[in-house]
N, C-alpha and C positions, 0 to 999 in steps of 0.2 A: 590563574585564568578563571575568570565569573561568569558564568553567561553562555552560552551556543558557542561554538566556534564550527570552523569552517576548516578542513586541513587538505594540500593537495601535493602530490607528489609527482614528477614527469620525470625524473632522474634518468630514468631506463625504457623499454622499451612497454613495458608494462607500466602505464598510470595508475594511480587511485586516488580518490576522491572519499573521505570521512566527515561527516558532523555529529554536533554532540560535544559531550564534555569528557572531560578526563575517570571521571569516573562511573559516564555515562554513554557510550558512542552509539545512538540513536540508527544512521546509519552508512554504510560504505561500499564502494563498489569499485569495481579494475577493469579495464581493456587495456589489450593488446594491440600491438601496431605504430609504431613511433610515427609513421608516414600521417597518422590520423590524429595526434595531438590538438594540433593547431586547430582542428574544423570540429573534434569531439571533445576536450576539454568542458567548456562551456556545458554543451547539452550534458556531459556527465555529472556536470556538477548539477545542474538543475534537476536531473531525476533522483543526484543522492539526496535535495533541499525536501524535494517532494513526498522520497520512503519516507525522509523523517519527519514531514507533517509540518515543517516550518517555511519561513520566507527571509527574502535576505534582509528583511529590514529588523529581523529577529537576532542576526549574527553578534555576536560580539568582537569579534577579531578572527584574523586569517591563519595557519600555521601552511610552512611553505616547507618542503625539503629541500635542506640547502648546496646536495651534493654531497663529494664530486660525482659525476656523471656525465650524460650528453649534451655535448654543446646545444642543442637545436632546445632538446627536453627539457633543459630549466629555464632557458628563456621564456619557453613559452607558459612552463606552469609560475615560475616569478609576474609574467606580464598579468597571469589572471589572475595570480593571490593582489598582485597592488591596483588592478582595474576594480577589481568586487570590493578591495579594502579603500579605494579612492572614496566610492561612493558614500559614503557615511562615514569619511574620516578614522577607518578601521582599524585596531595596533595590525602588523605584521612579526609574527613570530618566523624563526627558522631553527630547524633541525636537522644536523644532518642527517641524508639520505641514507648511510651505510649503517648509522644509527637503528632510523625504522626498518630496515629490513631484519637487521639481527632481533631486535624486539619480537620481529614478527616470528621468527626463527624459533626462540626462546620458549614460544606458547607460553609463558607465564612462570615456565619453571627457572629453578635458578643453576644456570649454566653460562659456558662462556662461549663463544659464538662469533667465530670471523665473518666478514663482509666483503666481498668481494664484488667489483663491480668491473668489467672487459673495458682497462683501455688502451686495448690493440698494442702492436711495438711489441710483444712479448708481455707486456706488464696488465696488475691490476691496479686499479682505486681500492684501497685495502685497509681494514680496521678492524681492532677486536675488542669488543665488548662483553664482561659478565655483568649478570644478572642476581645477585644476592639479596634475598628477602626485597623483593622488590624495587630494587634501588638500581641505580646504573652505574658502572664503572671505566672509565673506558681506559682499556688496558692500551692499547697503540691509535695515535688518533689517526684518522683519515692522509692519508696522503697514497704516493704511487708509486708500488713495488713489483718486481719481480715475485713472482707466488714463492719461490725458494727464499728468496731476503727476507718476505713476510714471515715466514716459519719462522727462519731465525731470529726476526727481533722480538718475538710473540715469546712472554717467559713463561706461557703455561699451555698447554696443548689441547685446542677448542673441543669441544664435544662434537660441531658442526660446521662447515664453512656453506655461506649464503651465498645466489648470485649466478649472475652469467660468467662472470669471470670463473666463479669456482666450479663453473661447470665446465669451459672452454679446458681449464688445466685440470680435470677432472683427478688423471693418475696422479700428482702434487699432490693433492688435496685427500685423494684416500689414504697417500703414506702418510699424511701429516696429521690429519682427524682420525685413519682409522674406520672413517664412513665415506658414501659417496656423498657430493654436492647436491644440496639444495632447491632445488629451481625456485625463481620466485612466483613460476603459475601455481604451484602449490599450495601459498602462504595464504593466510587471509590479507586484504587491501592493504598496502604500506602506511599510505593515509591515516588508517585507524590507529598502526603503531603511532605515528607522529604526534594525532591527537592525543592518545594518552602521554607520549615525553612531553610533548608541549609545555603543560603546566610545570615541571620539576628541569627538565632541559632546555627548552627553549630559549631566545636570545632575541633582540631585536633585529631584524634583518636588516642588512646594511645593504648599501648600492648595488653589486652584483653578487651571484650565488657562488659556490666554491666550486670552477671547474674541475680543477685538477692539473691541470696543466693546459697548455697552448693550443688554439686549433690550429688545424693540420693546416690551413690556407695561410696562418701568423706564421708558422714555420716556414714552411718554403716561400714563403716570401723574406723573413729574415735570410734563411741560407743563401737564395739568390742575391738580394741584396749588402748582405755583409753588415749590418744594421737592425737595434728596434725597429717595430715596426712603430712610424708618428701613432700617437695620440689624438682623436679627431678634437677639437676643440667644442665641438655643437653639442 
């Protein structure tokens, strides 16, 4: 990664927005309120273009959090990483979400550090990540676990579990780290973790972001129906 970049995250209920470089994050900022995405998105990213004293025709490309998470959340922060990347033909990078939070978790030291993210049914969006001399590892990648299956496929036992999830199974999470969870109002912006993986993690983003699994409206309409749900053709 050369140049300014642009990072945004809507995975969860808590946005953030980073610019700057990888070994530079100029600057970054969070709200809260999932209801508020779609209408603050935008304005947040224009006051984090502004701390950092640049304009978007300064950006060099977008990094986007690619999940899993909220159905609603990534649509909407995918729709502004490729609207602000349309304009000037911008790359779009992705990383995932569970990713920057643990990063953010980490504070720079080297540890290893579950991610958990609530998605309902009992289960989380679940992945663990060490941190060694600055590099990343990713010990279980992202997918969707019961918090007890997680512990068990996890071959070493985190310092930390990140998230709303690991805060929903909180007791889980204290036998299993030892500590209590995380929250992510805590963290500094996720955003900022993603621009710094950006450069060494990152991937081209492809057509849609990593749910995780099915919305609740695809479900019951398979179970009703007894059938995929069609594929729109448009």
């Amino acid at each position: 990664m050369k140049g300014i970049w642009l990072a945004i995250d809507t995975a969860t209920d808590v946005a953030s927005v980073a610019a700057g470089t990888a070994a530079c994050v100029l600057a970054a900022r969070s709200m809260r309120g999932a209801r508020q995405h779609a209408a603050q998105i935008i304005p947040l990213v224009q006051q984090v273009l502004a701390q950092a004293g640049i304009q978007r025709t300064q950006l060099a490309g977008v990094v986007v959090g690619d999940g899993p998470g909220s159905f609603t959340g990534l649509r909407i922060g995918w729709a502004a990483a490729r609207g602000l990347a349309h304009e000037r033909e911008l790359p779009v990078l992705a990383v995932p979400s569970l990713m920057g939070a643990a990063h953010a978790a980490s504070a720079g030291h080297v540890a290893t550090i579950a991610a958990c993210y609530d998605a309902l049914r009992g289960q989380v969006f679940g992945a663990v990540y060490a941190f060694p001399e600055g590099r990343v590892e990713t010990l279980i990648a992202p997918a969707l676990y019961t918090p007890v299956d997680l512990r068990h496929v996890t071959p070493v036992r985190p310092l930390r579990a990140v998230g709303d999830g690991a805060e929903r199974y909180a007791q889980d999470i204290v036998e299993w780290t030892g500590h209590p969870p995380v929250s992510l109002d805590t963290l500094p912006p996720i955003a900022r973790s993603l621009l710094i993986l950006g450069a060494a993690q990152g991937y081209e983003a492809s057509g849609e972001p990593v749910y995780g699994r099915s919305a609740e409206a695809q479900v019951k309409w398979e179970s009703r129906h007894g059938r995929p749900l069609p594929h729109s053709s448009c």
